[in-house]
KEKE-3310 file (N, C-alpha, C; in steps of 0.2 Angstrom, whole numbers, plus 5000, padded with zeros to 4 digits):
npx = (5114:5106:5094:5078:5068:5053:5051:5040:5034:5043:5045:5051:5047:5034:5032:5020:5010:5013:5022:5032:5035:5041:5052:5059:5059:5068:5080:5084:5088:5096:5106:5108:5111:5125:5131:5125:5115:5105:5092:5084:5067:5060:5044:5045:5057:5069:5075:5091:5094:5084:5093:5102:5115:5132:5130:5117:5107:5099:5082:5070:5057:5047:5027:5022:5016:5000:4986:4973:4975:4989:4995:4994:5002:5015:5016:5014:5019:5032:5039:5043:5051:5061:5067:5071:5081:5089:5092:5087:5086:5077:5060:5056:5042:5037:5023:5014:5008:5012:5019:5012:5019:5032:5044:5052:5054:5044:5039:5029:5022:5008:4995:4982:4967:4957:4950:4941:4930:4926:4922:4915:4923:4935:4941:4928:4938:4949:4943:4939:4951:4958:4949:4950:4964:4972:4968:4974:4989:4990:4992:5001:5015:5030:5031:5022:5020:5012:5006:5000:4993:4982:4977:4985:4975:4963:4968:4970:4957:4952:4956:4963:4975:4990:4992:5007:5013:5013:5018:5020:5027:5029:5024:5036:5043:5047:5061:5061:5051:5043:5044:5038:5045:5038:5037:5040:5030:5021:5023:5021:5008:5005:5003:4996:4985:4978:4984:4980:4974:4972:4964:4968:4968:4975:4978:4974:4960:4945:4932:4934:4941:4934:4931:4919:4912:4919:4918:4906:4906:4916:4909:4896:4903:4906:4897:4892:4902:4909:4922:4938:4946:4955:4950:4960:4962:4974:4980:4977:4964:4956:4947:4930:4923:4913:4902:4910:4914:4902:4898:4905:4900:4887:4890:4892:4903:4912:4925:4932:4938:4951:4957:4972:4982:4992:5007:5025:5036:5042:5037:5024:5027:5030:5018:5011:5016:5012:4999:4984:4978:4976:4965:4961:4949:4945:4937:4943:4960:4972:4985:4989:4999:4998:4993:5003:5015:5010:5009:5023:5025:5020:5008:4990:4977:4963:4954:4946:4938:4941:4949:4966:4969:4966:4976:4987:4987:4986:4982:4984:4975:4959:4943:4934:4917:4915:4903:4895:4892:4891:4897:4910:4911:4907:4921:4930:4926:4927:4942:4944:4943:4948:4962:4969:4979:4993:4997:4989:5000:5012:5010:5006:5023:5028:5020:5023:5037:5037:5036:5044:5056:5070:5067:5058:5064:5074:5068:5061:5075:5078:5067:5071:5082:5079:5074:5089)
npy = (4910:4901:4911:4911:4920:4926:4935:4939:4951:4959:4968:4977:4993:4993:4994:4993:4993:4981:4978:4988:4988:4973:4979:4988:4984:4970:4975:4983:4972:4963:4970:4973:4959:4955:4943:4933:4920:4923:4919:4925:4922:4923:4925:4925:4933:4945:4959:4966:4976:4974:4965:4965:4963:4954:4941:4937:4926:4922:4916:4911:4904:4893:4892:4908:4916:4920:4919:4909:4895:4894:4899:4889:4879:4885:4890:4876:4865:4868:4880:4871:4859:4871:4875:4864:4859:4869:4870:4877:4888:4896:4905:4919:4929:4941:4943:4939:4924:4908:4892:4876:4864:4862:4859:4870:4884:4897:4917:4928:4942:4950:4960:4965:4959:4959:4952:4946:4957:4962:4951:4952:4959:4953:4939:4926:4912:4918:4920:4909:4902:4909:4910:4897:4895:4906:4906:4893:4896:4905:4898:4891:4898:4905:4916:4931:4946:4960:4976:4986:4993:4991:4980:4970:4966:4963:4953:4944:4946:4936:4924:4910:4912:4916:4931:4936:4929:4938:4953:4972:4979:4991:5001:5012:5029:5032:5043:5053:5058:5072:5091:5103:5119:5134:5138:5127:5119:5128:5126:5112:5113:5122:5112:5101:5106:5116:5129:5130:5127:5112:5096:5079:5064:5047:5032:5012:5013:5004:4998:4997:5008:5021:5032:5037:5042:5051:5059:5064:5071:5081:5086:5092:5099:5109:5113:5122:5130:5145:5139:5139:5127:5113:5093:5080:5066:5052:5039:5021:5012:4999:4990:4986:4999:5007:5014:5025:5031:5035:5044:5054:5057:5062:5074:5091:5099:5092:5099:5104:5091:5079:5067:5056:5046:5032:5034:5039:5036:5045:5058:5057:5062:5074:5077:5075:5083:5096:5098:5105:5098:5079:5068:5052:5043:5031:5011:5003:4999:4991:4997:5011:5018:5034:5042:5039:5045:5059:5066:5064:5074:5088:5088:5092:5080:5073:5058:5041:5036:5021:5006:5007:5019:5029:5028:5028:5042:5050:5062:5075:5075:5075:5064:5056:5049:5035:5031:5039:5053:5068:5068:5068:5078:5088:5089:5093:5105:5109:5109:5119:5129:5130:5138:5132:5123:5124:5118:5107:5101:5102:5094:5080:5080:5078:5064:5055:5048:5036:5028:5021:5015:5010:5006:4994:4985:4981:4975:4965:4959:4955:4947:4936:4931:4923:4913:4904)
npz = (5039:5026:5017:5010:4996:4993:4979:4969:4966:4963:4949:4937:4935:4938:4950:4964:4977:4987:4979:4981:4996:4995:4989:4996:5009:5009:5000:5010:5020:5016:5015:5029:5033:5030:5031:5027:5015:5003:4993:4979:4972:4959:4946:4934:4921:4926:4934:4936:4947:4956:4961:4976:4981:4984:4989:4985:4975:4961:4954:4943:4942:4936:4933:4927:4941:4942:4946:4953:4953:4946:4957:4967:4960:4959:4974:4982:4973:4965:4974:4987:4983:4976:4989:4996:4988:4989:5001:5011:5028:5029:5025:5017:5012:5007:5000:5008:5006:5005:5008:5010:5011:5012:5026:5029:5041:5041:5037:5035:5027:5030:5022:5022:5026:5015:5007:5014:5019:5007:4998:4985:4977:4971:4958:4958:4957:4963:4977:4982:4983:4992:5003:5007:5009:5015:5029:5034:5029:5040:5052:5047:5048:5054:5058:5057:5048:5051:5043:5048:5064:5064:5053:5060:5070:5066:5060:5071:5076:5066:5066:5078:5083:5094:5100:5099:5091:5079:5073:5071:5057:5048:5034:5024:5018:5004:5000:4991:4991:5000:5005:4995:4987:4985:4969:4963:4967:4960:4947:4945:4946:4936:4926:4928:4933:4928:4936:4946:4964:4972:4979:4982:4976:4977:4969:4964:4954:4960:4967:4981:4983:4987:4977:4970:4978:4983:4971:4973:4985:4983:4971:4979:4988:4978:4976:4986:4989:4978:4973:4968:4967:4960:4957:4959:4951:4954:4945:4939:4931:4939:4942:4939:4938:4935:4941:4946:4934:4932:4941:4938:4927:4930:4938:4939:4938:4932:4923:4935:4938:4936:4927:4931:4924:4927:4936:4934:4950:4957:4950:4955:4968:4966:4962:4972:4983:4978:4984:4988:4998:5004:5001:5006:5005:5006:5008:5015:5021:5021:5025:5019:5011:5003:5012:5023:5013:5007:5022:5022:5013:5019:5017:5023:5027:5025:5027:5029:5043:5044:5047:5046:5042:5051:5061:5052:5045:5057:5071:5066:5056:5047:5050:5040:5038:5026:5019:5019:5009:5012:5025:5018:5009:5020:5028:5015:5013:5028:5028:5016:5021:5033:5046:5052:5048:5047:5060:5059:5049:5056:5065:5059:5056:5069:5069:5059:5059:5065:5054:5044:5035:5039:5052:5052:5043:5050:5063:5056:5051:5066:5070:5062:5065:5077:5071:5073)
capx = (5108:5102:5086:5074:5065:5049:5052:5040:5032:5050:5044:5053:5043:5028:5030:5014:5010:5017:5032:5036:5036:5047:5060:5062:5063:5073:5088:5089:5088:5103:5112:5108:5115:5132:5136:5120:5115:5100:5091:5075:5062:5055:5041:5046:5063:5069:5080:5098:5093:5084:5099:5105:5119:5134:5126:5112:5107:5091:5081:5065:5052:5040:5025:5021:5010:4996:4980:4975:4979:4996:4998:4996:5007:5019:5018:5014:5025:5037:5044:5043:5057:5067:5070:5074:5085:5095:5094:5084:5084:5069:5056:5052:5034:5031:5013:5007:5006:5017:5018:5010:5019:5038:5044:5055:5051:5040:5038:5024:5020:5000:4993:4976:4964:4951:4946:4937:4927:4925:4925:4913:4928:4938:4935:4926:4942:4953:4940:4939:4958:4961:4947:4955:4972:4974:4969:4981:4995:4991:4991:5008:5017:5032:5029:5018:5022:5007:5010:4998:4990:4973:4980:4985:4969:4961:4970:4969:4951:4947:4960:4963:4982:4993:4996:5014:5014:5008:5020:5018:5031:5024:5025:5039:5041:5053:5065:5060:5042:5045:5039:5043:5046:5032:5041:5040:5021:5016:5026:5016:5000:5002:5005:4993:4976:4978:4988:4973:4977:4970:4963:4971:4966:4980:4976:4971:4952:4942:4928:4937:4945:4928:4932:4914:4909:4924:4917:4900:4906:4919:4903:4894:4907:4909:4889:4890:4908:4912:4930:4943:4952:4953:4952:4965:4961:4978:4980:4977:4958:4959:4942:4922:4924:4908:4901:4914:4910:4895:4900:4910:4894:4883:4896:4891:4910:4917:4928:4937:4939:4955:4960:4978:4983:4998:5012:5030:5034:5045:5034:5021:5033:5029:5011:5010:5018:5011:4991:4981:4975:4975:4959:4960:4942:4942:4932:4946:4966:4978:4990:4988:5004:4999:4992:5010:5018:5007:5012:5032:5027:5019:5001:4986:4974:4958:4954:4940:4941:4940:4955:4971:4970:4967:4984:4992:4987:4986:4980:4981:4970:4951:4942:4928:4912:4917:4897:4894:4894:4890:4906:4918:4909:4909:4928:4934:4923:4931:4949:4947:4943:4955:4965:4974:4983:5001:4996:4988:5007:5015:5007:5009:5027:5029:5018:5025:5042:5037:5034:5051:5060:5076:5066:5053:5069:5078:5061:5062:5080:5077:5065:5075:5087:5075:5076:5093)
capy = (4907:4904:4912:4912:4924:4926:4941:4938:4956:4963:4969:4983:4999:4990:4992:4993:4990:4976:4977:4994:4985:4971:4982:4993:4978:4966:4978:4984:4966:4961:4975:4972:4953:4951:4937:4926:4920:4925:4917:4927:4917:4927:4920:4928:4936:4949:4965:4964:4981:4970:4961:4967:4961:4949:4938:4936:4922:4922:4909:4910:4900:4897:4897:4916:4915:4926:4918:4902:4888:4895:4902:4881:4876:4888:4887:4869:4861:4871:4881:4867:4857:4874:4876:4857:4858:4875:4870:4884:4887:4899:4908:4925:4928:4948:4946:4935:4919:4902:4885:4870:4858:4863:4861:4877:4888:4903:4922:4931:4948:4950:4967:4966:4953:4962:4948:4941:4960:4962:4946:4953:4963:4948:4936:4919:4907:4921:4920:4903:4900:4914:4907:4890:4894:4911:4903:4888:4900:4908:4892:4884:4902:4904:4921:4935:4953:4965:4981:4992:4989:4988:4973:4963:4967:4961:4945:4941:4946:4933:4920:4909:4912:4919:4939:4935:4926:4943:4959:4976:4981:4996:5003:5018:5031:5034:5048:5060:5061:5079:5096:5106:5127:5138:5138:5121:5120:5133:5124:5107:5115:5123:5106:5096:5106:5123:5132:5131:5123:5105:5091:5074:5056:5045:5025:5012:5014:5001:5000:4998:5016:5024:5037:5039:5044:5057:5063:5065:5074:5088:5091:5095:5105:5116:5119:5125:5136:5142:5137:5136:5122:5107:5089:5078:5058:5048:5030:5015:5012:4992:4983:4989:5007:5010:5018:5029:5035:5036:5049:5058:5061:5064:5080:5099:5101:5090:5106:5104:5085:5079:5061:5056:5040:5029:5042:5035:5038:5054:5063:5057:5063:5080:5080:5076:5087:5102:5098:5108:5092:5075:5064:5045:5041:5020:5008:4998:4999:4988:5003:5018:5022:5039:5046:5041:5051:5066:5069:5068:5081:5091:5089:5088:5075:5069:5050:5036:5033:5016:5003:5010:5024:5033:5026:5031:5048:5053:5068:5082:5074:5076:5060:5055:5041:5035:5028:5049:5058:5073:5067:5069:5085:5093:5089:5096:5111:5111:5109:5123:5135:5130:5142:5129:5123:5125:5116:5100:5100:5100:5087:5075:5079:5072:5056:5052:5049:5031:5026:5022:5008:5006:5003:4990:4981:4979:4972:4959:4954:4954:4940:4931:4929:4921:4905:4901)
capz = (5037:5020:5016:5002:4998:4986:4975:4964:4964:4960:4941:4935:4931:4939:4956:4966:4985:4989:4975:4983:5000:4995:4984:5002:5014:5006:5000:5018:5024:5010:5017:5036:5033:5022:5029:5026:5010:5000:4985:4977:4969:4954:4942:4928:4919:4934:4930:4941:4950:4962:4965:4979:4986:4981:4993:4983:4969:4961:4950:4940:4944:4930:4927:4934:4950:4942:4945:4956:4949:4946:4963:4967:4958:4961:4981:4984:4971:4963:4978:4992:4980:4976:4997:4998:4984:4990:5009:5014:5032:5032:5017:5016:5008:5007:4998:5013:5004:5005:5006:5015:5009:5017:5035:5031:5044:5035:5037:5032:5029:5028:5021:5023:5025:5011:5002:5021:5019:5002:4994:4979:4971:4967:4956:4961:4959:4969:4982:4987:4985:5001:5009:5007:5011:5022:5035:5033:5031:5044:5053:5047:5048:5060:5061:5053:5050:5050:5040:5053:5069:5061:5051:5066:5076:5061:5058:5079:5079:5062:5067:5083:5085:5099:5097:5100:5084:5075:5073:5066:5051:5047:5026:5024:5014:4999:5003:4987:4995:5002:5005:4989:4987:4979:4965:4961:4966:4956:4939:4945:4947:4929:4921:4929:4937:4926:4940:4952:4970:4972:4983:4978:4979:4973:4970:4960:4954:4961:4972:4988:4986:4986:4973:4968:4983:4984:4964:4972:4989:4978:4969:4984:4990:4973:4975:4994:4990:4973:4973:4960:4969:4956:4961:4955:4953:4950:4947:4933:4932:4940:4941:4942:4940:4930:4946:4946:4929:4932:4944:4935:4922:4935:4943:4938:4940:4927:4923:4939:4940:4933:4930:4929:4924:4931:4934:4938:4957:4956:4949:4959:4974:4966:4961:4982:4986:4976:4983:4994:5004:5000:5001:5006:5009:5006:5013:5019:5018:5027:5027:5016:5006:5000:5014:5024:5007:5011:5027:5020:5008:5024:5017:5027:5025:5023:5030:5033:5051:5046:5048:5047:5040:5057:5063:5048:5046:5063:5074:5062:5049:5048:5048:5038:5037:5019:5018:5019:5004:5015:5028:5014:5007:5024:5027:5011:5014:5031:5026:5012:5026:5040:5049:5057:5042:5048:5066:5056:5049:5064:5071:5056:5056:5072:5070:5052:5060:5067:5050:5043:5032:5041:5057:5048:5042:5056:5066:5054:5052:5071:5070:5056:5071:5083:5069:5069)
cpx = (5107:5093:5082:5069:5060:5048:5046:5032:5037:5048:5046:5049:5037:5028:5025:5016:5015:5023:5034:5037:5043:5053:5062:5065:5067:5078:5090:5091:5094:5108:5114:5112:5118:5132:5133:5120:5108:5097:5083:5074:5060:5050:5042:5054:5063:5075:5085:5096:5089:5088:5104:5111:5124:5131:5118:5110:5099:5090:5073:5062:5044:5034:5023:5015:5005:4986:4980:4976:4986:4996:5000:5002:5014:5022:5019:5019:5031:5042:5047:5050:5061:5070:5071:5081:5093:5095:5091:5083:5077:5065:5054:5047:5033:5025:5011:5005:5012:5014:5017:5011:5028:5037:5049:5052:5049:5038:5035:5023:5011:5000:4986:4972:4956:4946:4939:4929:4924:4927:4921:4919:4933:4935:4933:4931:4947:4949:4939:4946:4957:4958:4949:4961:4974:4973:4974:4987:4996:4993:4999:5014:5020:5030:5025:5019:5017:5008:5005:4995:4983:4974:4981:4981:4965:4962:4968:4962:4946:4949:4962:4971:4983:4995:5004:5018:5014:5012:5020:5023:5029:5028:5031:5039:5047:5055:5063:5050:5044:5044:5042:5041:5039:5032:5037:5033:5018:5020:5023:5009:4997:5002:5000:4986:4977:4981:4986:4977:4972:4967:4966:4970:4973:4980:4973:4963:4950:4935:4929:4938:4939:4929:4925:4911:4912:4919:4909:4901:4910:4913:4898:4895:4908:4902:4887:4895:4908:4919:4932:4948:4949:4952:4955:4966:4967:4980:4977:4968:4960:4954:4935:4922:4918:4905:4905:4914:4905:4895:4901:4904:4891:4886:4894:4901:4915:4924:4933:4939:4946:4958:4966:4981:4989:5006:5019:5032:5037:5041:5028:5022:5029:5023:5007:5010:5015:5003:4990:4980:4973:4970:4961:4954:4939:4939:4936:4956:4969:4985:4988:4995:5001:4997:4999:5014:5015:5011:5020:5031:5022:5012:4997:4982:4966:4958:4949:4944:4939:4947:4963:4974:4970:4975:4988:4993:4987:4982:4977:4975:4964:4949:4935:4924:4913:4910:4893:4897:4893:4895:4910:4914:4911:4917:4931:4930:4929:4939:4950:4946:4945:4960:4971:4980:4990:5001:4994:4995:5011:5015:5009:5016:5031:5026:5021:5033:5042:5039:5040:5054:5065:5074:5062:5059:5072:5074:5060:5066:5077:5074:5068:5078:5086:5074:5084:5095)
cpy = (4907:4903:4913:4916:4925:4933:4941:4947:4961:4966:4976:4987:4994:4989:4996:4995:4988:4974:4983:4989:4982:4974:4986:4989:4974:4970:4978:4978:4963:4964:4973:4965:4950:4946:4931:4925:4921:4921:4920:4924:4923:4922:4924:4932:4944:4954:4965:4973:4980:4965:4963:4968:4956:4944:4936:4933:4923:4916:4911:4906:4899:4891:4903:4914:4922:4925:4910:4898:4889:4897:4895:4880:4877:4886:4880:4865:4863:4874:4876:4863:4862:4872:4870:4858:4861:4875:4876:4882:4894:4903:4912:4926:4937:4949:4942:4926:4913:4896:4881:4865:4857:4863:4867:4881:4895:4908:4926:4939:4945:4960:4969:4961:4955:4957:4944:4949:4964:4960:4947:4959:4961:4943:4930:4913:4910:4919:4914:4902:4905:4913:4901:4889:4900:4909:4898:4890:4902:4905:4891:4893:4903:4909:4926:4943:4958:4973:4989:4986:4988:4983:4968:4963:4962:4954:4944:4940:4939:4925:4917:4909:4917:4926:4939:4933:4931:4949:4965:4979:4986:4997:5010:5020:5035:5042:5054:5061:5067:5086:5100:5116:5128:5137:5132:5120:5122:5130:5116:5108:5116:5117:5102:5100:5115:5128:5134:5126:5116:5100:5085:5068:5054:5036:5022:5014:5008:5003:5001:5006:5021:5027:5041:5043:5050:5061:5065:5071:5080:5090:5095:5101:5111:5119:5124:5129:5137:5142:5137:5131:5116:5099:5083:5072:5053:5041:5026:5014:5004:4989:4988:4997:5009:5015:5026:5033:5038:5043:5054:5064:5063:5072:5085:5102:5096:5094:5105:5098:5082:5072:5060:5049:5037:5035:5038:5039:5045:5059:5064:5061:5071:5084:5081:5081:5094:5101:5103:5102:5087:5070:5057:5042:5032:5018:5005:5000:4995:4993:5009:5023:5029:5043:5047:5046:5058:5069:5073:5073:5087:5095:5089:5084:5075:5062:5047:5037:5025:5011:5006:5016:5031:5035:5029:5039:5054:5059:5074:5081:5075:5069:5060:5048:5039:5030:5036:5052:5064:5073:5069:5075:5090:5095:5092:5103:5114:5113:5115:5131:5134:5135:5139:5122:5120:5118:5107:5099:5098:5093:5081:5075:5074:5064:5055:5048:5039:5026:5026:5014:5004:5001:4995:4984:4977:4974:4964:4955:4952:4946:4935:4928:4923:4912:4904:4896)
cpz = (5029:5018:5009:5002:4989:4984:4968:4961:4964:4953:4939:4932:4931:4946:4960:4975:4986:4987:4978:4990:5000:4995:4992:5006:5012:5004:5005:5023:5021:5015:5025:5038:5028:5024:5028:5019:5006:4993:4984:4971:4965:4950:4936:4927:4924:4929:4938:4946:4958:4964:4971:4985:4982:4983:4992:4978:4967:4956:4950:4941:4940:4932:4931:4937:4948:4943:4952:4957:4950:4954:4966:4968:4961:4969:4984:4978:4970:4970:4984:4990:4981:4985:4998:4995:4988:4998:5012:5020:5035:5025:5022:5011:5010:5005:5002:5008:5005:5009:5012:5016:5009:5024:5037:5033:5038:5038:5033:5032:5024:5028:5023:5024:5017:5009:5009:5020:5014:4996:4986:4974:4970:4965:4962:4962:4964:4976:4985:4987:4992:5004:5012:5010:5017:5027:5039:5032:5034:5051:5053:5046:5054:5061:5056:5055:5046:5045:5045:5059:5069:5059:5056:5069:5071:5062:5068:5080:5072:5065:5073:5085:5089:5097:5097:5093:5077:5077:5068:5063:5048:5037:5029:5019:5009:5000:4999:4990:5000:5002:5000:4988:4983:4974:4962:4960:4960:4947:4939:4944:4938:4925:4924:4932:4934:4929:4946:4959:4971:4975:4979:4979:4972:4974:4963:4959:4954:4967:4979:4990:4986:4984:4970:4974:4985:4978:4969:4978:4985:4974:4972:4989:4985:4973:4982:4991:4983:4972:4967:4962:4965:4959:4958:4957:4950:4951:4942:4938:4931:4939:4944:4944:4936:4938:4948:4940:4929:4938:4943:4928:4924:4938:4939:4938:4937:4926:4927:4941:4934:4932:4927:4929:4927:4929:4939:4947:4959:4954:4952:4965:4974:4964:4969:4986:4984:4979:4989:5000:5000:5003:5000:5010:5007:5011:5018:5014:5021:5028:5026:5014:5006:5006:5021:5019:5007:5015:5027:5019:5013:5020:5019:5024:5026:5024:5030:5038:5052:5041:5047:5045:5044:5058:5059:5046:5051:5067:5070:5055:5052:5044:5047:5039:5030:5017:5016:5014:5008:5020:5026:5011:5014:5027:5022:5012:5021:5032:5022:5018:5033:5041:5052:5052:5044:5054:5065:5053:5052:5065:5067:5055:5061:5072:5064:5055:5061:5061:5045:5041:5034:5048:5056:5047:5047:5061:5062:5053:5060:5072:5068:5064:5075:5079:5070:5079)
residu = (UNK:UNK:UNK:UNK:UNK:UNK:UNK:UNK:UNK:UNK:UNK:UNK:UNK:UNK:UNK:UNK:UNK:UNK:UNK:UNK:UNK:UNK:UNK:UNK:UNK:UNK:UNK:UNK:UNK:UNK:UNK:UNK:UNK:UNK:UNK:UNK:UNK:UNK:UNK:UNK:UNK:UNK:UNK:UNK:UNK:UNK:UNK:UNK:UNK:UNK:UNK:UNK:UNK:UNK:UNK:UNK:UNK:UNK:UNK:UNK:UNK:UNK:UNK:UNK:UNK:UNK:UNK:UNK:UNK:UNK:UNK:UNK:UNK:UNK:UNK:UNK:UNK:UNK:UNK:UNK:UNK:UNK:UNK:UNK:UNK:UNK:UNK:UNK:UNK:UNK:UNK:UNK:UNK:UNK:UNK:UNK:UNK:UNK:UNK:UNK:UNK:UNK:UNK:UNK:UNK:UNK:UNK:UNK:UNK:UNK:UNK:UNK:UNK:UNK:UNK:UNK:UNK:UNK:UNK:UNK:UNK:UNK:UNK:UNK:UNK:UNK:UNK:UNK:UNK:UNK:UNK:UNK:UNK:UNK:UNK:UNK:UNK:UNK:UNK:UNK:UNK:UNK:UNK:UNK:UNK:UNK:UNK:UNK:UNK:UNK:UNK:UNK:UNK:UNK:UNK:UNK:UNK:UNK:UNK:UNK:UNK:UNK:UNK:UNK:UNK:UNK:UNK:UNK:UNK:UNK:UNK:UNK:UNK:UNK:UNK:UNK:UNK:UNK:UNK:UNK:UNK:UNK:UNK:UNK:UNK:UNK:UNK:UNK:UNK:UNK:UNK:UNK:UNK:UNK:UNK:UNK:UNK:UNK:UNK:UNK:UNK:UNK:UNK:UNK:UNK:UNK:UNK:UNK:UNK:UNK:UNK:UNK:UNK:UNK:UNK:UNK:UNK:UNK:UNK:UNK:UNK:UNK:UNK:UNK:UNK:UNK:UNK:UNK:UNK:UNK:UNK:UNK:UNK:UNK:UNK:UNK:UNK:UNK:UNK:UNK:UNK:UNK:UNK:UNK:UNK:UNK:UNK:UNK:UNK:UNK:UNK:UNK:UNK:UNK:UNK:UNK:UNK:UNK:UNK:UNK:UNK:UNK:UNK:UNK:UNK:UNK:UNK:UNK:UNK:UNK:UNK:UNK:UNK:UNK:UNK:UNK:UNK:UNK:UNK:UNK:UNK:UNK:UNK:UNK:UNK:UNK:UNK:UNK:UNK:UNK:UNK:UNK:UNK:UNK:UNK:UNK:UNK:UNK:UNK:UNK:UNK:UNK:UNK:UNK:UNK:UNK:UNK:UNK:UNK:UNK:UNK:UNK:UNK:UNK:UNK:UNK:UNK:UNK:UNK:UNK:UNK:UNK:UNK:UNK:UNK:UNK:UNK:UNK:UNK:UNK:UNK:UNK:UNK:UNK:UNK:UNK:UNK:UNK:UNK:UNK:UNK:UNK:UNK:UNK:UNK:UNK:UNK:UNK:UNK:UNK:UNK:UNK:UNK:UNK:UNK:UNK:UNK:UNK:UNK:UNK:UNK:UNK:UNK:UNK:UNK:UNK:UNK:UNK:UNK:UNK:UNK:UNK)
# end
């Protein structure tokens, strides 16, 4: 077969979500199939690191797909020709988006539908584009690859398509995510939360990740316990954080509130690993990277019990109302004085196991298959 495949969240030393996504599924899909032939679609100059395979050609596709207009152009003119040109017998779209103006069969991975339940934290031209179009791609998509089973329910419950047409692919979790010695803890701890033990929220800062709600529940928690456990916020401030400031000035516990800006993903690996318990209390995820990474690094958690954050974190976590500043205070209260510590590990060790790249891969060569 030759397949084409939009890379165009490949960006070296910028990989997010969705670019961690790709960079995991596509090598293993390169690898899974030598003897097909691959071409990725970049919209901008691409670093050979994601080239991964002889079997693999790629090609620039200007103008970058960052807005939507561009996003237009890009899928509706620009790629439509490429797969004519190059005889493409299928497109692969990791960010859930492509084209309605090829009869190449199209496989989609969907991450979340967010913009459908909070459409005010993008702008106003994003917002009508994916009202516009998701639907329509969801529509002319041979098949689509969910990335939890909240996601699929989601899309089945928004959209009038066959559940058959809708599989889940789950997110996996890079190998150096892992449980790390005391030792090690204790020389992370002094460098990052003055040597103190931690809660950890790791994302970016927007209104979705309810982070202000976390800043106001930790300081609820340090007035009911006095604690010396710090709380440690990492991730690039993204859009409409003033609420979050405003948080942050408002807190009696400044002091123990730590913000850590974009931190590359190894050492992340190792800020994970060294928490007391890591806090993911968003309104909404379609997956929840970090708190799959936790688990690796056999730490408990903290959860909304809303969309798939359950799923993800599983059994041993404590789940919260993320509308409830008093929810997420009573949780981190309860966590700092758990006895059952060891037993919430456990648990996560076994559920974390599902959740794996090689399987994810293979689920979609698999489909690939079912075009030829």
């Amino acid at each position: 077969m030759r397949i084409a495949i939009n890379a165009r969240f490949l960006i070296r030393n910028q990989l997010e979500g969705i670019g961690w996504y790709s960079a995991e599924v596509l090598r293993r899909i390169v690898q899974l199939m030598p003897e097909h032939q691959f071409l990725f679609l970049f919209d901008r100059p691409y670093s050979e690191e994601f080239i991964y395979g002889e079997n693999v050609e790629a090609k620039v596709v200007f103008p970058p797909a960052r807005h939507a207009v561009l996003w237009y152009l890009w899928y509706e003119k620009r790629i439509p020709k490429i797969l004519k040109e190059w005889k493409a017998d299928l497109f692969f779209s990791p960010d859930g988006y492509c084209s309605l103006s090829t009869d190449v069969p199209q496989y989609l991975v969907m991450h979340d539908l967010a913009y459908l339940h909070y459409p005010e934290h993008i702008t106003l031209a994003a917002r009508k584009y994916l009202m516009h179009f998701v639907p329509k791609y969801i529509r002319k998509a041979k098949h689509i690859f969910a990335v939890s089973k909240a996601t699929k329910l989601d899309i089945l419950q928004h959209y009038p398509i066959e559940e058959g047409k809708v599989s889940v692919a789950y997110n996996g979790c890079k190998s150096y995510f892992k449980p790390l010695s005391e030792k090690e803890k204790e020389e992370i701890r002094k460098e990052y939360s003055e040597g103190r033990e931690y809660f950890l929220f790791v994302g970016a800062l927007h209104p979705r990740k309810n982070v202000a709600n976390l800043i106001y529940a930790f300081t609820s928690y340090k007035q009911k316990r006095p604690s010396q456990k710090k709380l440690l916020i990492v991730g690039r401030k993204a859009w409409n954080t003033e609420d979050i400031d405003l948080a942050y000035q408002r807190s009696d516990s400044k002091k123990d509130i730590h913000f850590i800006p974009y931190v590359d993903s190894q050492v992340l690996a190792k800020i994970t690993g060294s928490a007391y318990c890591a806090v993911c209390p968003s309104f909404l995820e379609g997956f929840g990277v970090p708190a799959l990474e936790a688990l690796y690094c056999d730490i408990p958690l903290i959860v909304s019990e809303r969309f798939s954050l359950p799923e993800v974190a599983g059994p041993g976590s404590l789940k919260v109302n993320p509308n409830s500043i008093d929810s997420i205070a009573e949780a981190i209260l309860q966590m700092d004085l758990d006895q059952n510590i060891i037993d919430r590990i456990k648990l996560g060790q076994t559920h974390r196991a599902q959740f794996n790249w090689d399987q994810t891969a293979k689920k979609i060569v698999d489909i690939f298959y079912t075009a030829q």
